[in-house]
C-alpha positions in Angstrom: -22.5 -27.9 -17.5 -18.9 -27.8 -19.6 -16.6 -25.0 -19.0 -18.1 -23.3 -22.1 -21.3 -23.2 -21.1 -21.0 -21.6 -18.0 -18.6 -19.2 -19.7 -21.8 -18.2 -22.2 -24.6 -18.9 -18.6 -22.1 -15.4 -17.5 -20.9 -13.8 -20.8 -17.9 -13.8 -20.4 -14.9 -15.7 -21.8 -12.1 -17.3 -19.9 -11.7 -20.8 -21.3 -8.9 -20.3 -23.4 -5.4 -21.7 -22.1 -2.5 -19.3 -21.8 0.1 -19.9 -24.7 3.6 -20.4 -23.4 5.0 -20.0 -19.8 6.0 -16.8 -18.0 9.6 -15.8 -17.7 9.4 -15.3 -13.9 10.4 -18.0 -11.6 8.2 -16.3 -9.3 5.1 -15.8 -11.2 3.1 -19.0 -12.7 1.5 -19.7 -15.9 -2.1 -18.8 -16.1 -5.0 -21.5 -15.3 -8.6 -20.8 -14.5 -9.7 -22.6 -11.2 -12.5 -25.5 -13.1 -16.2 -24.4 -13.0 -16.7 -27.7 -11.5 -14.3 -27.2 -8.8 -15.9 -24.1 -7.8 -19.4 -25.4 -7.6 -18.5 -27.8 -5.2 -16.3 -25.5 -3.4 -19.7 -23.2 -3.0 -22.0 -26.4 -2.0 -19.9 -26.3 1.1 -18.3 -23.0 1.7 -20.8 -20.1 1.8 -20.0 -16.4 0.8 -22.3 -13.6 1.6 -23.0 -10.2 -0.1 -20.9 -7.8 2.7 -17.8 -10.2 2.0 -15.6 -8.4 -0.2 -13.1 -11.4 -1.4 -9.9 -10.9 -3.5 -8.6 -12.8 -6.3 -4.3 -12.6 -6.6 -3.5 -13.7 -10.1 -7.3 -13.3 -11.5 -6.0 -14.1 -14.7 -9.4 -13.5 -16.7 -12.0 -12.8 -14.0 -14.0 -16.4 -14.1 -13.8 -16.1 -10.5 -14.8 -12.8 -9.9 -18.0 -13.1 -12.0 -18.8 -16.6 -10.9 -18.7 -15.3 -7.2 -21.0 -12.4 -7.9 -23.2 -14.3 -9.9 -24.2 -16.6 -7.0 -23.4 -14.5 -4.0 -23.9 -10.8 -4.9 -20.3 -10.4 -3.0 -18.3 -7.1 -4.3 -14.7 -9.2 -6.0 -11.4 -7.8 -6.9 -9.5 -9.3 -9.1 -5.6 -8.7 -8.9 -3.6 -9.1 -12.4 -0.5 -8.3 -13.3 -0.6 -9.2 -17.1 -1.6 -6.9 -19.3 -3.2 -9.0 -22.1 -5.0 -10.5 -19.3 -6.3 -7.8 -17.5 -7.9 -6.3 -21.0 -9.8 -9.0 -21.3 -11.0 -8.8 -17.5 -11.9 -5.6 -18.1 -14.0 -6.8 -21.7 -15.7 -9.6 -19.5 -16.3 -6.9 -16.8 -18.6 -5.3 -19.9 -20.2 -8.4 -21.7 -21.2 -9.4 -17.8 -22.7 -6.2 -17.2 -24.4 -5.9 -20.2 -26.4 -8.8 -19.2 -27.0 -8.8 -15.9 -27.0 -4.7 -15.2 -25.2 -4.9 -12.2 -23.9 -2.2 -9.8 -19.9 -1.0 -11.6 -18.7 -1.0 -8.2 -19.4 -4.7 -7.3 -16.8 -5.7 -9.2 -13.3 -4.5 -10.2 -10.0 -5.4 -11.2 -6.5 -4.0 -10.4 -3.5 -4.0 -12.7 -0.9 -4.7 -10.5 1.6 -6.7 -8.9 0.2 -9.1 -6.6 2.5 -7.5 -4.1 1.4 -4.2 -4.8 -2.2 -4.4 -4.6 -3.3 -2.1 -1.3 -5.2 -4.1 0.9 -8.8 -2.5 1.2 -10.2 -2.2 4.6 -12.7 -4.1 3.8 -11.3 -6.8 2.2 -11.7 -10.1 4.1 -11.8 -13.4 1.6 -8.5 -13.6 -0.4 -8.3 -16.6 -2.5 -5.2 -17.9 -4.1 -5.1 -20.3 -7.0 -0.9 -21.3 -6.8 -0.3 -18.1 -8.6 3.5 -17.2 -7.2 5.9 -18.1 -5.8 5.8 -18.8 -1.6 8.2 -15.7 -1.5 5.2 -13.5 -2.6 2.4 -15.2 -1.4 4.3 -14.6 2.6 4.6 -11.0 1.5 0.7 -10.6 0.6 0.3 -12.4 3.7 2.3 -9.7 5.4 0.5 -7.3 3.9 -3.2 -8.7 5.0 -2.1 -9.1 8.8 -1.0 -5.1 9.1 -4.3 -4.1 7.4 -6.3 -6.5 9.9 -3.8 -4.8 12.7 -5.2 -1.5 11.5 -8.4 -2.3 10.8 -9.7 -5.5 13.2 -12.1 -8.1 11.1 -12.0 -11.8 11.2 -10.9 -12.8 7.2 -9.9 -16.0 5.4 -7.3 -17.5 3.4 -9.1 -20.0 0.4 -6.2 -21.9 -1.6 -7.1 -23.9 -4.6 -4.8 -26.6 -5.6 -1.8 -25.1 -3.6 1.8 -26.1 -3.2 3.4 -27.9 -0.2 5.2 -24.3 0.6 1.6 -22.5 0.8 0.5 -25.0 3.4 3.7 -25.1 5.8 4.0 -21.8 5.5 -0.1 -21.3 7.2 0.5 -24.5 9.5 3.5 -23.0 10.8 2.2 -19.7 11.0 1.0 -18.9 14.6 -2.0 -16.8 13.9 -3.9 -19.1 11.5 -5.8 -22.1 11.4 -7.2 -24.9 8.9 -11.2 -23.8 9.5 -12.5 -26.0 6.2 -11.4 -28.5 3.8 -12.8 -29.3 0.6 -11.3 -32.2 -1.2 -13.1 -33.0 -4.6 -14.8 -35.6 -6.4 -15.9 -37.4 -9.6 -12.6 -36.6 -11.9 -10.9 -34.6 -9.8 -10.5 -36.9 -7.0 -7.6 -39.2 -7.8 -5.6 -36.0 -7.4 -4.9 -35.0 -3.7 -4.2 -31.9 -5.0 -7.7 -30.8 -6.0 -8.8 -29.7 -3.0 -9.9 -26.2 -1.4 -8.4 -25.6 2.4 -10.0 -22.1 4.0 -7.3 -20.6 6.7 -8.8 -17.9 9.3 -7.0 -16.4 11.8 -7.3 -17.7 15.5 -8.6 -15.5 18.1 
């Protein structure tokens, strides 16, 4: 299926690029994570409906609602753009309207990255290169006192992610490399295009 098609399979629309760059060194221009990079992702790496999995830089919500369409998990999307997180919030009602789910399965949180409270439950958090390494150690940060506070084994899923994302994990001493994903078909000349999954070492 292309990109549009899966976008009209979940009524919802995310395809269109973002037009110009953000002014923040820190913060990175928007870029949905490919429909076919997620399918493989989820041929391998399984998800199930008590996961509660946040987005950071969910720019339109493609995937929160591709998550819960296959997996029934409850998603958060975190978004600090305003335009953007409108139009999460109008995909949030053209997906409802067609598949009547539960409000609560999915929701989305206007916010710095940085900001967003980490739930209690939370335990996927998936990253798609949105910010700068400076942020992304902070959210880490921020996910290690929650787990401190409230013990549960989570993960760490990086799409496409810089050099400094990576060192920063390897070098960490409470994580490890648990799955690796690379791609196939057009994405594969790019070692880039490649899912790693990070847990915590017990």
């Amino acid at each position: 299926m292309k990109e549009h098609e899966f976008d009209t399979l979940l009524n919802i629309k995310t395809t269109q690029p973002q037009i110009g760059f953000h002014r923040s060194f820190h913060y990175h221009r928007y870029e949905p994570t490919p429909y076919a990079a997620l399918k493989e992702l989820f041929q391998q790496y399984e998800l199930k409906n008590s996961d509660r999995v946040v987005d950071f830089g969910c720019g339109k919500g493609r995937l929160n609602f591709f998550i819960h369409h296959h997996f029934q998990s409850t998603v958060v999307g975190v978004e600090m753009n305003d335009d953007f997180y409108e139009e999460c919030l109008r995909n949030l009602a053209t997906y409802q309207e067609k598949t009547r789910m539960k409000t609560d399965m999915i929701s989305f949180r206007h916010c710095l990255a940085e900001d967003y409270d980490i739930h209690p439950e939370d335990n996927r958090f998936y990253f798609f290169n949105p910010f700068s390494v400076q942020i992304f150690m902070g959210i880490i940060n921020n996910i290690l006192r929650s787990v401190e506070a409230f013990p549960r084994d989570i993960e760490i899923l990086l799409y496409y992610s810089s050099d400094d994302y990576v060192h920063y994990l390897e070098d960490h001493p409470l994580f490890q490399l648990r799955k690796e994903v690379s791609l196939t078909g057009e994405f594969e000349a790019n070692e880039y295009e490649r899912f790693l999954v990070y847990g915590l070492m017990y």
